[in-house]
N, C-alpha and C positions, 0 to 999 in steps of 0.2 A: 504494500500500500504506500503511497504516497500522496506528499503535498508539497502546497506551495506556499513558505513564509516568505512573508515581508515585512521589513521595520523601517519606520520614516520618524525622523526626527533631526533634531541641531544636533549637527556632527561635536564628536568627543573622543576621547584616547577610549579604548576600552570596551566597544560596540560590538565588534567583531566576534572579539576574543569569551566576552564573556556570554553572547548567544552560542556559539559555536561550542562553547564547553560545557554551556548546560544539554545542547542538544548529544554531546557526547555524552553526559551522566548518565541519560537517559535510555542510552544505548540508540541512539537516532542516526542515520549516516547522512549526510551531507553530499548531493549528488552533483550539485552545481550551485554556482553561487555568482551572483553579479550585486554589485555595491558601485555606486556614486557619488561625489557629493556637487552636489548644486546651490553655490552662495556655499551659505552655513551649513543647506540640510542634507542630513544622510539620507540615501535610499538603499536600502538593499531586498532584495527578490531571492531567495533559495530554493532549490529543488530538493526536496527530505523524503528519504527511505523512512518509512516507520513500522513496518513489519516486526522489528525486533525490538521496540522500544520495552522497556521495562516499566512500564506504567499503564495507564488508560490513557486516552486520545483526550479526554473531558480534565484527569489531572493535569496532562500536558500541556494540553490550551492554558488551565488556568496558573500552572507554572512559567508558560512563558508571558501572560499578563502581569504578571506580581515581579516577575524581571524587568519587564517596559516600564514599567513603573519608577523603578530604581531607577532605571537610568536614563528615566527621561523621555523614552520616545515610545512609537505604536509598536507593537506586534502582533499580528494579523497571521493566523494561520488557516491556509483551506485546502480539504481532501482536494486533492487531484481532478477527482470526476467532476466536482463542484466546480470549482475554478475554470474546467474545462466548457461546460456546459453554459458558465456566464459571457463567456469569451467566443459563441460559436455565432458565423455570420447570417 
């Protein structure tokens, strides 16, 4: 299974590193990854394996909400088929 995060916020040291290490806690892989920053704002869009995570998808989500929090910006996570099907022409 997978999905598609994204985090938008005022760019800072420390963005990357610490989305990217929570989605390793959680045993999540990291398939692809694009990040920006425009002016001040960060964008970054991820491609995430979740098959093997160590959690629920509903803990997940609100672990990675309670992290945006900390550090200031959004994180948006959506199934694959979701994202796919908002996106279709």
């Amino acid at each position: 299974m997978k999905a598609v995060l994204t985090v938008i916020g005022k760019d800072k040291v420390g963005i990357i590193a610490n989305v990217s290490n929570l989605l390793f806690e959680k045993n999540a892989n990291i398939l692809d990854i694009n990040q920006t920053i425009m002016n001040d704002f960060f964008t970054m869009v991820m491609l995430v394996e979740l098959s093997n995570i160590n959690i629920s998808l509903k803990e997940l989500n609100e672990t990675l909400n309670e992290k945006g929090k900390i550090l200031k910006v959004l994180i948006k996570m959506q199934h694959e088929d979701v994202f796919n099907s908002m996106h279709l022409l």
